[in-house]
C-alpha positions as CSV (number, residue, x, y, z in Angstrom):
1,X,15.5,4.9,21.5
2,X,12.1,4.9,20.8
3,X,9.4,4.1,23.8
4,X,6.6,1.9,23.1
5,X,3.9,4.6,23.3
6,X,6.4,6.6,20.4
7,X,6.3,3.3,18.5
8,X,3.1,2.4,18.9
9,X,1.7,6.0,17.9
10,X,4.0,5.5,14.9
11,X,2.1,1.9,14.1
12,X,-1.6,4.0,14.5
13,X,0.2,6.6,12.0
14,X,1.0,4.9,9.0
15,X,-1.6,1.5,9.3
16,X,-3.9,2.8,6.8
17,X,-1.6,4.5,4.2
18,X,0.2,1.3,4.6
19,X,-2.5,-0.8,3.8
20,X,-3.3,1.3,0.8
21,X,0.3,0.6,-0.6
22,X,-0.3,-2.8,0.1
23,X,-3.5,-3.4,-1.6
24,X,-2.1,-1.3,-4.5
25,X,0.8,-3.7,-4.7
26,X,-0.7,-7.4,-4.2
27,X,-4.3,-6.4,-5.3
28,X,-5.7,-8.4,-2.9
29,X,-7.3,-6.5,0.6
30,X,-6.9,-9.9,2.6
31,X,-3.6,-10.5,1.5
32,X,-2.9,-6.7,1.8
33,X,-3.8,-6.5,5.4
34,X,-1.6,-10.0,6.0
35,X,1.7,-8.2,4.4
36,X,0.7,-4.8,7.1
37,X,0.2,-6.6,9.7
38,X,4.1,-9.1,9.1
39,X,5.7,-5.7,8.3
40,X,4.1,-4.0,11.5
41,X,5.2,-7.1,13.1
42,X,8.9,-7.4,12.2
43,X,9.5,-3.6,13.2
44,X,8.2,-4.0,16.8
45,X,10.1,-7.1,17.1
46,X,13.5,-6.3,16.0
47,X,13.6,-2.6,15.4
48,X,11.6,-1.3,18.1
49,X,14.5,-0.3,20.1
50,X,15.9,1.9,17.0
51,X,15.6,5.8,17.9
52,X,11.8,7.1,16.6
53,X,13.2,9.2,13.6
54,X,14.6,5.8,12.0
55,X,11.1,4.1,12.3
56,X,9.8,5.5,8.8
57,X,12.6,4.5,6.5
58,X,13.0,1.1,8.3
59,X,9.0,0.5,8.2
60,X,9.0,1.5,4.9
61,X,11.6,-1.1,3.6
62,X,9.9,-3.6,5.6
63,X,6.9,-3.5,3.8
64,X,8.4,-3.2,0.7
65,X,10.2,-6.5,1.5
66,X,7.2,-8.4,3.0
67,X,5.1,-7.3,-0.5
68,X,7.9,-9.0,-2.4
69,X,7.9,-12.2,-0.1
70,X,4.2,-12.2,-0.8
71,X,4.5,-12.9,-4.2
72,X,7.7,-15.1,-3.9
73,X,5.3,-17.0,-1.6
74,X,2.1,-16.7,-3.9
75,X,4.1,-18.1,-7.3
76,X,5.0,-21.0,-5.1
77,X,1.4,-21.6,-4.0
78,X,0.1,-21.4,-7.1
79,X,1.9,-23.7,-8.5
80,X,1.2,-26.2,-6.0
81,X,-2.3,-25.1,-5.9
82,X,-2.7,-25.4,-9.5
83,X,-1.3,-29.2,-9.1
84,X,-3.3,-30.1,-6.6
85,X,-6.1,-28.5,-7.5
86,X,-7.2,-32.0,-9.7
87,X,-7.5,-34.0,-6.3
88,X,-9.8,-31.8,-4.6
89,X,-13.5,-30.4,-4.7
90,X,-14.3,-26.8,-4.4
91,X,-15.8,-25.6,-1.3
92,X,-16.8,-21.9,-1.1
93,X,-17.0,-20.4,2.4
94,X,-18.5,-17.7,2.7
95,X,-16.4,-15.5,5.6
96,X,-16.6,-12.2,5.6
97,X,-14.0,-9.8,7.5
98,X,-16.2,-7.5,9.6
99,X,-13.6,-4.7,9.0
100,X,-15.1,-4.7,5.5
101,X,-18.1,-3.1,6.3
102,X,-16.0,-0.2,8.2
103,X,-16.5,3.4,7.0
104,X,-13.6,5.0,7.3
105,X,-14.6,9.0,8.0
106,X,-12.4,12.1,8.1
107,X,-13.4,14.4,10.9
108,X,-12.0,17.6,8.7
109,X,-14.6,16.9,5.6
110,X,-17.2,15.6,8.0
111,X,-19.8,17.9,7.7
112,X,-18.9,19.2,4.1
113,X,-21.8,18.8,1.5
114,X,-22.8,14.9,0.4
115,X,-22.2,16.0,-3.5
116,X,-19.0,17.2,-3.2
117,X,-18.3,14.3,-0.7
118,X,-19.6,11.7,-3.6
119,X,-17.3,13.6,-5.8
120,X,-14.5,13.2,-4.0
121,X,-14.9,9.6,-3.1
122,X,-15.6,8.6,-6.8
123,X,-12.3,10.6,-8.1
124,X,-10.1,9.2,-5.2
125,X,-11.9,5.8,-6.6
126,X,-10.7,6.3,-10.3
127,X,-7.3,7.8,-9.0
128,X,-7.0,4.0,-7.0
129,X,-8.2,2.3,-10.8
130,X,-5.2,4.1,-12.3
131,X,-3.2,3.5,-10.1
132,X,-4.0,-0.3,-9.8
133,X,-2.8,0.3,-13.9
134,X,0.6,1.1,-13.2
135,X,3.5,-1.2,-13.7
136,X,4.4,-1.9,-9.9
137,X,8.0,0.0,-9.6
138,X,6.3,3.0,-11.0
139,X,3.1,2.7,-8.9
140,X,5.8,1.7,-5.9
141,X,7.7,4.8,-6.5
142,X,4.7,7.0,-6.9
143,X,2.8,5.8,-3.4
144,X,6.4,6.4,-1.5
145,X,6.9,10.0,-3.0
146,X,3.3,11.6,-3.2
147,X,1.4,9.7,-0.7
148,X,4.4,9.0,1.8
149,X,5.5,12.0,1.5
150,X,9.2,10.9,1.6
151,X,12.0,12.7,-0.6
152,X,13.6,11.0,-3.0
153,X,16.7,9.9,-1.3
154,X,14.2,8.2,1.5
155,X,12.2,6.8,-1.4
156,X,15.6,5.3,-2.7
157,X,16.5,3.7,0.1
158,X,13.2,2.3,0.6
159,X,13.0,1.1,-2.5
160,X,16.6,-0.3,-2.8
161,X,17.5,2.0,-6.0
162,X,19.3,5.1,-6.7
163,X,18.2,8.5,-7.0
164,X,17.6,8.8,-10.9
165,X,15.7,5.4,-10.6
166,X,13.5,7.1,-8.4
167,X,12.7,10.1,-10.9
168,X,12.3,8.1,-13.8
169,X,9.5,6.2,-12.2
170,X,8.1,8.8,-10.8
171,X,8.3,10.5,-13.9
172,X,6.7,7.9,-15.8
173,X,4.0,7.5,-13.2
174,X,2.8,11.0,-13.3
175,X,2.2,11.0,-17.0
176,X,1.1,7.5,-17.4
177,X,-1.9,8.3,-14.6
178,X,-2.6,11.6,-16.0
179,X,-3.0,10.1,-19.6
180,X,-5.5,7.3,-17.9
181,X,-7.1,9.8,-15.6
182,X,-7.8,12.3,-18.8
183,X,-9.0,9.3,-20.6
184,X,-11.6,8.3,-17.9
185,X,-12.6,12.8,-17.7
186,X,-11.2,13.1,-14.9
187,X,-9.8,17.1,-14.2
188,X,-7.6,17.5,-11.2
């Protein structure tokens, strides 16, 4: 069973790769950091008692599930949105989330050279373009396997697919971004 200090390390862990996933998926960071925080949410609630090996595959297919709710939610909203949208006047607030304006650093590339820092952050930038590109299965597939770090049996399970489904997204993820990436000059 896992302790709340093993879970909540866990939570720390994965909160920004998650929300990358997220954002990928729903294209929206608002929305993105809404479907995070459910999914964070629903594993502390009823899974946080499971032993602390089993916490990556369940958060994994918790996420995946809240993404799709988002957009079973978001098709319905629209909808009602775009009917109701005739009865009402546009008002623009201008909010603005103060975790925005947060830099996210890296200790280990902290003091590296500004140029080849720039570099970096404008190919990661064109990398996330590409990815954005990708039909969502492929770019779901992708983010589990290469960013995740999960093997492809974890990535099936997550994903609710079999093995080969697994490869053949990846598959076509891989050369899909390297034909956008080499269109755009990017060498990796």
């Amino acid at each position: 069973m896992a302790t709340e200090r093993e879970l909540s390390d866990f939570l720390v862990q994965v909160e920004r790769r998650a929300f990358k996933q997220a954002a990928f998926a729903v294209r929206d960071d608002h929305a993105a950091l809404d479907v995070v925080q459910d999914a964070m949410m629903k594993l502390a609630e009823k899974y946080g008692d499971r032993p602390a090996d089993e916490l990556p595959l369940l958060f994994q297919r918790i996420l995946q599930n809240a993404i799709r709710d988002y957009f079973r939610r978001h098709k319905v909203r629209a909808m009602w949105t775009t009917l109701m949208s005739s009865f009402s006047t546009n008002h623009d607030g201008d909010e603005q989330d103060p975790l925005e304006t947060l830099e996210v650093e890296s200790d280990s590339n902290y003091f590296e050279n500004p140029s080849k820092q720039l570099d970096r952050q404008q190919t990661l930038a064109v990398i996330e373009d590409a990815l954005k590109e990708l039909p969502a299965r492929q770019r779901e597939a992708f983010l589990l396997r290469y960013w995740e770090d999960m093997d492809v049996a974890e990535t099936a399970e997550a994903m609710g697919c079999s093995e080969g489904s697994v490869k053949t997204h990846c598959s076509r993820a891989t050369h899909a971004l390297a034909a956008i990436l080499k269109k755009k000059g990017v060498q990796l």
